[in-house]
N, CA, C and O atoms as a GROMACS GRO file, in nm:
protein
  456
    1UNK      N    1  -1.292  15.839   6.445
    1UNK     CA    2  -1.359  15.875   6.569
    1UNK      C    3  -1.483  15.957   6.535
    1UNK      O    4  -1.466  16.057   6.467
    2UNK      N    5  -1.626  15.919   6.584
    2UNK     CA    6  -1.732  15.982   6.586
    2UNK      C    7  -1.747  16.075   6.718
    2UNK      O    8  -1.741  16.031   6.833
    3UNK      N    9  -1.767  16.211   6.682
    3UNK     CA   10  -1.751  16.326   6.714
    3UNK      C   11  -1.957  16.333   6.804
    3UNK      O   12  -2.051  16.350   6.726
    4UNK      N   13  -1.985  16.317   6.958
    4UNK     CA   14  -2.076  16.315   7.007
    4UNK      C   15  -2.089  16.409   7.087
    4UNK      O   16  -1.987  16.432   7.151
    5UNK      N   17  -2.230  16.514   7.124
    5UNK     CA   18  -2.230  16.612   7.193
    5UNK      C   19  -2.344  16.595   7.251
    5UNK      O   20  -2.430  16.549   7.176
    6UNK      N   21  -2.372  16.613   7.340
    6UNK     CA   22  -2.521  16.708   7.382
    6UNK      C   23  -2.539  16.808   7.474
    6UNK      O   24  -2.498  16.780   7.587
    7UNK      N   25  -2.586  16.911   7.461
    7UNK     CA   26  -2.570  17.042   7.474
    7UNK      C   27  -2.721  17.020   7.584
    7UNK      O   28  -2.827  16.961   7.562
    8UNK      N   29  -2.675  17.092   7.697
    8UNK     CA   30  -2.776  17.105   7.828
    8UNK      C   31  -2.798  17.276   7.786
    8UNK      O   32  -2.727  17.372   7.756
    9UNK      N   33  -2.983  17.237   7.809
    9UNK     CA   34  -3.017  17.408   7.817
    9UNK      C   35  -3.192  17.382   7.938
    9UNK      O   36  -3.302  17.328   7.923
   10UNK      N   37  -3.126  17.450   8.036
   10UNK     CA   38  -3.247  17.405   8.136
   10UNK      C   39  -3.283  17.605   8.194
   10UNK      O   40  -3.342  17.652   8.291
   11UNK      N   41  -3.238  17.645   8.119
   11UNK     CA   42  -3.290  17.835   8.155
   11UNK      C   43  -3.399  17.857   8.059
   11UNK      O   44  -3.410  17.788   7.957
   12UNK      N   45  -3.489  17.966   8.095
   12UNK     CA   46  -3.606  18.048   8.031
   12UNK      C   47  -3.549  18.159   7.997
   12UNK      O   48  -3.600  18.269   8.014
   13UNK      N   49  -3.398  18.132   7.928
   13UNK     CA   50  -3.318  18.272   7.897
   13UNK      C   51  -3.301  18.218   7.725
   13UNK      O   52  -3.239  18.129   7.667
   14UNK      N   53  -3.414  18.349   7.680
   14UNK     CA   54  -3.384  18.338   7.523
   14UNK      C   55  -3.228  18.384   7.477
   14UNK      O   56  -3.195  18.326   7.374
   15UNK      N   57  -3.134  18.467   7.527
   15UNK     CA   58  -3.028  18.468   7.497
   15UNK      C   59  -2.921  18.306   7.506
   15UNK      O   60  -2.843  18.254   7.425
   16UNK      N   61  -2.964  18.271   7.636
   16UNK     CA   62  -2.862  18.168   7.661
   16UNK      C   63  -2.905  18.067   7.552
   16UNK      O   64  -2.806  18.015   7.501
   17UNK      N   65  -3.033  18.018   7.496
   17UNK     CA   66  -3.050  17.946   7.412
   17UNK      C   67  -3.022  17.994   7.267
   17UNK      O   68  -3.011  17.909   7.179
   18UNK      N   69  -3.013  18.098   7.242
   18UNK     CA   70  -2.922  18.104   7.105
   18UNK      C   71  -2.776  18.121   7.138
   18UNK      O   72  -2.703  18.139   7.040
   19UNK      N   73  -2.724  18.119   7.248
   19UNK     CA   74  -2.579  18.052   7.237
   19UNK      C   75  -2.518  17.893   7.253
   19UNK      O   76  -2.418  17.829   7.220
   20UNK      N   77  -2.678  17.866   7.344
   20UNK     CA   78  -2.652  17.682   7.265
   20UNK      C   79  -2.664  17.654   7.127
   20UNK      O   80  -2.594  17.571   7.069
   21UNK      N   81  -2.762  17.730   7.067
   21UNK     CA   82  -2.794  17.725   6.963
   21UNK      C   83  -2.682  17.719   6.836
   21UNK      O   84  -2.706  17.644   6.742
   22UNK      N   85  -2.571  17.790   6.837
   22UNK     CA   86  -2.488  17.855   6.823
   22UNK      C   87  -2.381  17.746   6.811
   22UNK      O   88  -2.334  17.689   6.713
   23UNK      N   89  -2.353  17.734   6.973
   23UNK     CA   90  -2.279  17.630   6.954
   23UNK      C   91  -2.269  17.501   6.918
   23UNK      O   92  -2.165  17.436   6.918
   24UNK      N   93  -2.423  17.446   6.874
   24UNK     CA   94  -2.480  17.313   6.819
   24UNK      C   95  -2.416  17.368   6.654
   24UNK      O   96  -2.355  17.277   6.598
   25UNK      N   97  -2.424  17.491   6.579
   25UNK     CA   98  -2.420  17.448   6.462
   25UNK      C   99  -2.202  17.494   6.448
   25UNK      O  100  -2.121  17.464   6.360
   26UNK      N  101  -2.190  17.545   6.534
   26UNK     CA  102  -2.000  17.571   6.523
   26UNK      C  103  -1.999  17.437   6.571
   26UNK      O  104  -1.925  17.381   6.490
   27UNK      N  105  -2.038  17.350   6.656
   27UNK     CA  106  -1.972  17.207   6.626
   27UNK      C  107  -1.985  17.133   6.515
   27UNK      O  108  -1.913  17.041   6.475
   28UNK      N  109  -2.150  17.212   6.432
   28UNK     CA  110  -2.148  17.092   6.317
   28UNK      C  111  -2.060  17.116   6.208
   28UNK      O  112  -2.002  17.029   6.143
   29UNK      N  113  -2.055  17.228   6.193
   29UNK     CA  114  -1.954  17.331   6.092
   29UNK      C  115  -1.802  17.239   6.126
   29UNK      O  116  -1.722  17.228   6.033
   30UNK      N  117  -1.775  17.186   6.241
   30UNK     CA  118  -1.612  17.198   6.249
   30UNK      C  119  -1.609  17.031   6.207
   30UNK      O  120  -1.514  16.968   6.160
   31UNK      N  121  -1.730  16.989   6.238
   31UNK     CA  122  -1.734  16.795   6.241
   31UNK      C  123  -1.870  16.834   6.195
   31UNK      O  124  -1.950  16.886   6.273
   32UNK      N  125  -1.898  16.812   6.078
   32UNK     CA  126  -2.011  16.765   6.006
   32UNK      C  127  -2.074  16.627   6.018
   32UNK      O  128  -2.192  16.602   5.996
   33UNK      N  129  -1.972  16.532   6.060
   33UNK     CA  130  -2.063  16.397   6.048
   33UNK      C  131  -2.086  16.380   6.235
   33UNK      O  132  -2.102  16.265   6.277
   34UNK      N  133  -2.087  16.458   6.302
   34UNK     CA  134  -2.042  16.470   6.414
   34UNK      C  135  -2.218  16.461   6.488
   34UNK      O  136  -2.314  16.525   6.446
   35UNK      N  137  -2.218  16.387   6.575
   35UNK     CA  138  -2.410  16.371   6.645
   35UNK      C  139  -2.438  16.475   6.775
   35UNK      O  140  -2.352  16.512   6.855
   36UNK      N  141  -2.534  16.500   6.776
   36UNK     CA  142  -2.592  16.618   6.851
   36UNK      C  143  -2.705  16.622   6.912
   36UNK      O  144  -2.806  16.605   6.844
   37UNK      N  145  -2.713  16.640   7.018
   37UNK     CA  146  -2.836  16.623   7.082
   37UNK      C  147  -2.859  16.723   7.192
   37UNK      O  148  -2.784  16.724   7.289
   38UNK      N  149  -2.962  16.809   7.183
   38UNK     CA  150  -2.990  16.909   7.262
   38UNK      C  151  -3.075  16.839   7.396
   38UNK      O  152  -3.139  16.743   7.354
   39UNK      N  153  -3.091  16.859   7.538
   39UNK     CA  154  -3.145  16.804   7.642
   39UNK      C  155  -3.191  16.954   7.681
   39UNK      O  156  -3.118  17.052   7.694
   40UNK      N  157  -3.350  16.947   7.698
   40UNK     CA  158  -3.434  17.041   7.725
   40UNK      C  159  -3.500  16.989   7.828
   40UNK      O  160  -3.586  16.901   7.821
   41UNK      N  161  -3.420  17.096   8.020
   41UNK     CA  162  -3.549  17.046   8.105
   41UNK      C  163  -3.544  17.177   8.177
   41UNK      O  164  -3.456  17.259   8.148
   42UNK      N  165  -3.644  17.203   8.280
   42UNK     CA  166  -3.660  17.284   8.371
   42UNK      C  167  -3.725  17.372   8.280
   42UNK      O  168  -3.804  17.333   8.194
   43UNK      N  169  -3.672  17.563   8.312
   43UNK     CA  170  -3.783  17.627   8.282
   43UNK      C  171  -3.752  17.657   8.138
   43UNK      O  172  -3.834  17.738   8.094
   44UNK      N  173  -3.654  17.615   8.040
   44UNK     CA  174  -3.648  17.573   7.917
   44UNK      C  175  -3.724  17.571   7.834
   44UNK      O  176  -3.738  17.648   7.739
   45UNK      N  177  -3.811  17.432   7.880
   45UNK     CA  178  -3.926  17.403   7.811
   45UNK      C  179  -4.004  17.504   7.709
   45UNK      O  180  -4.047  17.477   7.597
   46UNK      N  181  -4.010  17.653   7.795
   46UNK     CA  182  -4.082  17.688   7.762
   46UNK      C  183  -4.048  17.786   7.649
   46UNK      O  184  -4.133  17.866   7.610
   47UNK      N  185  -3.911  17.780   7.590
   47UNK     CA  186  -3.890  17.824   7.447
   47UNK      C  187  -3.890  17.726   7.362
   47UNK      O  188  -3.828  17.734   7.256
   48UNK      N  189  -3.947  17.638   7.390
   48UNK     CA  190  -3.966  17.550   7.276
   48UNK      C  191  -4.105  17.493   7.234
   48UNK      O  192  -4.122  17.385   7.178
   49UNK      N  193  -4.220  17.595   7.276
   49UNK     CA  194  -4.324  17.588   7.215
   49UNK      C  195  -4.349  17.606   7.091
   49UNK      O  196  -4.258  17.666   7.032
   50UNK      N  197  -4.485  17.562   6.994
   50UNK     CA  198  -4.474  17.620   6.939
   50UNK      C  199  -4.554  17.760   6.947
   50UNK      O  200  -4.628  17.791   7.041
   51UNK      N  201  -4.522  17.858   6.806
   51UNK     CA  202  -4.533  17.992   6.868
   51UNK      C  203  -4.405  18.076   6.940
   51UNK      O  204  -4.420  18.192   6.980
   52UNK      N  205  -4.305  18.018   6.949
   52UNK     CA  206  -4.225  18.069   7.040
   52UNK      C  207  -4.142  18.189   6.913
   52UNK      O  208  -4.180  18.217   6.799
   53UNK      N  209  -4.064  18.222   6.961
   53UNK     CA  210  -4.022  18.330   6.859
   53UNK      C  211  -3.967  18.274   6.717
   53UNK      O  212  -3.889  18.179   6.706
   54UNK      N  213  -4.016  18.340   6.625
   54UNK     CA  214  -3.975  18.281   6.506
   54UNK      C  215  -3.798  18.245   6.478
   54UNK      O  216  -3.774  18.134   6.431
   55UNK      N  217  -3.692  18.329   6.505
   55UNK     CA  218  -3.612  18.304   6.507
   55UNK      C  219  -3.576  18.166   6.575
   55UNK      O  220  -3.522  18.075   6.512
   56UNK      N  221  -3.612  18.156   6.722
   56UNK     CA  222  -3.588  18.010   6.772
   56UNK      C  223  -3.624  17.888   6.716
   56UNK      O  224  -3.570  17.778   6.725
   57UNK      N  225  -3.752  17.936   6.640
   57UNK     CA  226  -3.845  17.774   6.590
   57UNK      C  227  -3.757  17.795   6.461
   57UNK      O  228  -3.679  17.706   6.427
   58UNK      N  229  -3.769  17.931   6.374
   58UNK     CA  230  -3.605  17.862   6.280
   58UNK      C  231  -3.483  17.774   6.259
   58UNK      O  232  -3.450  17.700   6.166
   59UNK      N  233  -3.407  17.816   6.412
   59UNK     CA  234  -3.280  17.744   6.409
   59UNK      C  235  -3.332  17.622   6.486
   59UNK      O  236  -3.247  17.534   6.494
   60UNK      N  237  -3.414  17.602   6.527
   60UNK     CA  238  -3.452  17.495   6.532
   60UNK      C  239  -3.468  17.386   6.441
   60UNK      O  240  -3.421  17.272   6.441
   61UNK      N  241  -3.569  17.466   6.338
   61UNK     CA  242  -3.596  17.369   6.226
   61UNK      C  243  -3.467  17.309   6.170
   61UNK      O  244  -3.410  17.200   6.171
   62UNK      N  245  -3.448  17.437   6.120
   62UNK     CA  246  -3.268  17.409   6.010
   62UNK      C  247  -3.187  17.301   6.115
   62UNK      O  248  -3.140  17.199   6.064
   63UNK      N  249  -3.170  17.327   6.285
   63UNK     CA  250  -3.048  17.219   6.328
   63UNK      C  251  -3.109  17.075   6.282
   63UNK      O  252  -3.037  16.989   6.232
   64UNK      N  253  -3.265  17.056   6.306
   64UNK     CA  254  -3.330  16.933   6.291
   64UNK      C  255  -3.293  16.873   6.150
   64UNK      O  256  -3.243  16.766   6.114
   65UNK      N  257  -3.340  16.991   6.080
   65UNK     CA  258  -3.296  16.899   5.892
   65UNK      C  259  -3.124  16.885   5.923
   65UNK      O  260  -3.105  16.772   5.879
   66UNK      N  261  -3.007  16.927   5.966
   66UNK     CA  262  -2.899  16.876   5.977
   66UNK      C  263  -2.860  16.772   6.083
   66UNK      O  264  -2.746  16.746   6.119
   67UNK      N  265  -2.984  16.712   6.131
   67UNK     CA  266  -2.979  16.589   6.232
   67UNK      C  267  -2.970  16.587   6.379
   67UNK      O  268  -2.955  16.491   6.454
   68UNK      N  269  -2.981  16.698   6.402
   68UNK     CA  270  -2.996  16.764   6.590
   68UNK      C  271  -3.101  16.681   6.650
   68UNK      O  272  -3.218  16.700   6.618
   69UNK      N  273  -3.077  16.616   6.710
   69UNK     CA  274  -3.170  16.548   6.808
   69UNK      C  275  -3.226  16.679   6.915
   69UNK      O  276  -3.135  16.748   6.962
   70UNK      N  277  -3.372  16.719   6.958
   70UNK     CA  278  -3.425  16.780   7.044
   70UNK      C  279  -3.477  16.686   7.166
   70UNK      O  280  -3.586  16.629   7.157
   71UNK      N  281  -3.395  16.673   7.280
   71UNK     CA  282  -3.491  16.614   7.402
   71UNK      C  283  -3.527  16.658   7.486
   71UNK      O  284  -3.445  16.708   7.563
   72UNK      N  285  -3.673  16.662   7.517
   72UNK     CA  286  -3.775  16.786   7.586
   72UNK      C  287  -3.772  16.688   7.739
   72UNK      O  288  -3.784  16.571   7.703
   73UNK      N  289  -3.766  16.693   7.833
   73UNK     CA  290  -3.810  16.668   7.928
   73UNK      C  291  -3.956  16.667   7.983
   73UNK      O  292  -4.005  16.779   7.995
   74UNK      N  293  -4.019  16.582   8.011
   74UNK     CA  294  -4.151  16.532   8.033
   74UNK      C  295  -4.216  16.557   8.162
   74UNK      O  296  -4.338  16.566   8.175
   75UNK      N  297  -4.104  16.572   8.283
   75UNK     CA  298  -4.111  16.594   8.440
   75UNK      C  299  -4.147  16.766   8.407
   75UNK      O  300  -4.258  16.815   8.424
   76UNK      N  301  -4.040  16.834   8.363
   76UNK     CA  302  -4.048  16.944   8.306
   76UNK      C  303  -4.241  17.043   8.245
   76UNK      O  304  -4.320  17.136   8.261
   77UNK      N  305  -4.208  16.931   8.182
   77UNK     CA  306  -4.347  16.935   8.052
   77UNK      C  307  -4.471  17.045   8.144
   77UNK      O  308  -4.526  17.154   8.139
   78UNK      N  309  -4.459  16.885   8.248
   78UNK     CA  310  -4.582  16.875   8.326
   78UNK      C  311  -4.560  16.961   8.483
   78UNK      O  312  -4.640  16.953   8.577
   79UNK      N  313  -4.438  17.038   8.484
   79UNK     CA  314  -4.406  17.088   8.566
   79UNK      C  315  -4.474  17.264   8.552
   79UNK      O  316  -4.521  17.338   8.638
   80UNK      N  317  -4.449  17.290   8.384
   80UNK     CA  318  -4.524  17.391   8.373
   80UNK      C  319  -4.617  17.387   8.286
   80UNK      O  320  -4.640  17.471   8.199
   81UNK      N  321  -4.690  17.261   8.315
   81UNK     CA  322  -4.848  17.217   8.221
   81UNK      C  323  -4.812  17.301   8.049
   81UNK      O  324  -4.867  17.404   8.008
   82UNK      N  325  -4.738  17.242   7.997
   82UNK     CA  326  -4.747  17.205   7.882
   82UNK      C  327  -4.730  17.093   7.823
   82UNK      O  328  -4.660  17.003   7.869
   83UNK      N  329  -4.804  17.088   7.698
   83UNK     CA  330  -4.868  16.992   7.628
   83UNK      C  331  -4.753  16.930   7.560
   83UNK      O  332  -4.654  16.999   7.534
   84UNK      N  333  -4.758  16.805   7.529
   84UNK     CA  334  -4.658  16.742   7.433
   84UNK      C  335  -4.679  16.788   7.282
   84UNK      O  336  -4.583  16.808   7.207
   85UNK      N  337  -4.842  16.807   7.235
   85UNK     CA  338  -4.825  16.865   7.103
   85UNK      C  339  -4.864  17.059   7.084
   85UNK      O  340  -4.914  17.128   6.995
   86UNK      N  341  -4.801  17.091   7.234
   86UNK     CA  342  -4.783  17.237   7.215
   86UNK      C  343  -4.632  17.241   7.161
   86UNK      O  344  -4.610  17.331   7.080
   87UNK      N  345  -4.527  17.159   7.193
   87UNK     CA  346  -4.390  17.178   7.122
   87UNK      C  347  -4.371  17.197   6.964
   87UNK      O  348  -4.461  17.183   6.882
   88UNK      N  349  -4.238  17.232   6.934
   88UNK     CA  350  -4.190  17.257   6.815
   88UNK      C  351  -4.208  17.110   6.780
   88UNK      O  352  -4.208  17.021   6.865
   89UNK      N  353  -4.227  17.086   6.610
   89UNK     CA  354  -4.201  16.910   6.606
   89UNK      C  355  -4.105  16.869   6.608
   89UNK      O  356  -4.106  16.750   6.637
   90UNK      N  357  -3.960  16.931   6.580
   90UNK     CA  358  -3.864  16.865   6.587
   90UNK      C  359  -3.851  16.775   6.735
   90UNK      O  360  -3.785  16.673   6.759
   91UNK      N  361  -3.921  16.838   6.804
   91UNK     CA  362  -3.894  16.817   7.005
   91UNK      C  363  -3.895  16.658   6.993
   91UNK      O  364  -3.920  16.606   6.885
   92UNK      N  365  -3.868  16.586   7.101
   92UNK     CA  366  -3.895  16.472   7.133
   92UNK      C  367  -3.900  16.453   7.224
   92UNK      O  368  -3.783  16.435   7.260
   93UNK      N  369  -4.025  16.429   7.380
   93UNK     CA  370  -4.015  16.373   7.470
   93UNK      C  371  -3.980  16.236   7.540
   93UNK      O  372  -4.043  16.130   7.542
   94UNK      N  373  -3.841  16.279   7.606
   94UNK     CA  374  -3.818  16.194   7.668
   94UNK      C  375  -3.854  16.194   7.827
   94UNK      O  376  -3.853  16.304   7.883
   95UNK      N  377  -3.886  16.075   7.906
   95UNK     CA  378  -3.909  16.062   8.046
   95UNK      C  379  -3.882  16.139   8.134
   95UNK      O  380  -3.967  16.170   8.217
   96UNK      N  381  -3.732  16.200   8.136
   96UNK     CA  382  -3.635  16.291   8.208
   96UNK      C  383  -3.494  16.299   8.153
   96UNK      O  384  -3.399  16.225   8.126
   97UNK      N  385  -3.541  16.474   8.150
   97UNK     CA  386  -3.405  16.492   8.093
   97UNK      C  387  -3.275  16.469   8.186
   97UNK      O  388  -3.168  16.504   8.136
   98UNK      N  389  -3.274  16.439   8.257
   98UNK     CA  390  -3.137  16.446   8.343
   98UNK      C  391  -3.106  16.284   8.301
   98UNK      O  392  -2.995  16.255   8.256
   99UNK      N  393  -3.187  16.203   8.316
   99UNK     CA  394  -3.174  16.074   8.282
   99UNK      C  395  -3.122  16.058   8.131
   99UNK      O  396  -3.023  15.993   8.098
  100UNK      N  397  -3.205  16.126   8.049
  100UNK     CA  398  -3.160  16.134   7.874
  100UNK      C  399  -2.987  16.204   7.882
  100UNK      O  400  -2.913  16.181   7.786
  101UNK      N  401  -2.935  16.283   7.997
  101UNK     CA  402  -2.820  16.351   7.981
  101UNK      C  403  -2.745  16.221   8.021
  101UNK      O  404  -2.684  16.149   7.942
  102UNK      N  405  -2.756  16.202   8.148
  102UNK     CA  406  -2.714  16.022   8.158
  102UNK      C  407  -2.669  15.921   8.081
  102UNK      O  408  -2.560  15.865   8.093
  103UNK      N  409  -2.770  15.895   7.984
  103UNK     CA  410  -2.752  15.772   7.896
  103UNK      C  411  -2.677  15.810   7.775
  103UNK      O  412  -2.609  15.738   7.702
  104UNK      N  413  -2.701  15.948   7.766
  104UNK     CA  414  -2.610  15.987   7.640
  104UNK      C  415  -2.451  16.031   7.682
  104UNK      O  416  -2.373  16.070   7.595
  105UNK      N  417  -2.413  16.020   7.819
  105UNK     CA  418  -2.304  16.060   7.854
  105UNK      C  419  -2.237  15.900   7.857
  105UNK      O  420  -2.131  15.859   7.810
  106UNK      N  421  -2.341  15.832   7.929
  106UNK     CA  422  -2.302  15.661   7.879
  106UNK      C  423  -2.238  15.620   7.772
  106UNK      O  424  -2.148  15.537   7.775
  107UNK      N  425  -2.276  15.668   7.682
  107UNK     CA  426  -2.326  15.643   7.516
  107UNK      C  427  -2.205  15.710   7.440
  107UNK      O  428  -2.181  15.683   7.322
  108UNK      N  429  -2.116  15.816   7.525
  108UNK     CA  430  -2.002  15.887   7.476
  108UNK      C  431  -2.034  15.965   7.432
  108UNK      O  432  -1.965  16.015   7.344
  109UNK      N  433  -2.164  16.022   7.471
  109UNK     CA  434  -2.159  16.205   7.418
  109UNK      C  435  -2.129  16.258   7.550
  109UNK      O  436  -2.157  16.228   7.666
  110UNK      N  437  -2.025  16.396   7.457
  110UNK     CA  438  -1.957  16.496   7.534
  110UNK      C  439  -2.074  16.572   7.629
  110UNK      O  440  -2.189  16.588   7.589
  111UNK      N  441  -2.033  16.608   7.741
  111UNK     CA  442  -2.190  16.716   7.784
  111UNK      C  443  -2.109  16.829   7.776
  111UNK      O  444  -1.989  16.838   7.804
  112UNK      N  445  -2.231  16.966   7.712
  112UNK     CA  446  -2.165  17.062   7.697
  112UNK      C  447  -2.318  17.170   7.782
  112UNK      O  448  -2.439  17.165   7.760
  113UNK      N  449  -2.266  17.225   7.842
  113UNK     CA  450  -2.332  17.333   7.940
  113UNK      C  451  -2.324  17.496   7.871
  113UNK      O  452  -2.263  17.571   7.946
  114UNK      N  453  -2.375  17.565   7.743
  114UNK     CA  454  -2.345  17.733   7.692
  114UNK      C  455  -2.402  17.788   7.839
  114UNK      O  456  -2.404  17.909   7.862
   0.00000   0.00000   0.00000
């Protein structure tokens, strides 16, 4: 059995995102071969610039080299006029995140709400 997650983070709360954060790498720790995908919409977005605090664009980086999918919301993006190449690079815009939570719940990833 392949072990699927994606972790919803739609707050402008730097705490609440290092407890998604958190909990993206205690799932990878427990299931290493296990897939992951973070869904970034609403006022979110906006810790995932770049520039944003070094610690965040850290565990960012590191979840990315262990295979974390980042999906930025695009409705979002343009909701608080930021740029697609103001993001971290790991990011990846997708159309809408609620839709990306959708297809990956389709798809048999778990949704997980920190």
């Amino acid at each position: 059995m392949t072990y699927k997650a994606c972790f919803h983070v739609d707050l402008n709360d730097p705490n609440r995102l290092q407890l998604a954060l958190n909990n993206v790498a205690n799932f990878l720790n427990a299931k290493p071969e296990g897939k992951s995908v973070v869904v970034v919409n609403g006022p979110a977005v906006n810790l995932f610039r770049q520039g944003s605090a070094d610690e965040v664009a850290s565990r960012v980086r590191e979840l990315g080299e262990r295979g974390v999918g980042f999906q930025v919301c695009n409705n979002a993006l343009h909701a608080f006029s930021i740029k697609e190449e103001e993001l971290l690079p790991q990011c990846e815009v997708v159309a809408a995140g609620i839709v990306a939570l959708i297809d990956l719940q389709n798809n048999g990833f778990a949704y997980i709400k920190p």
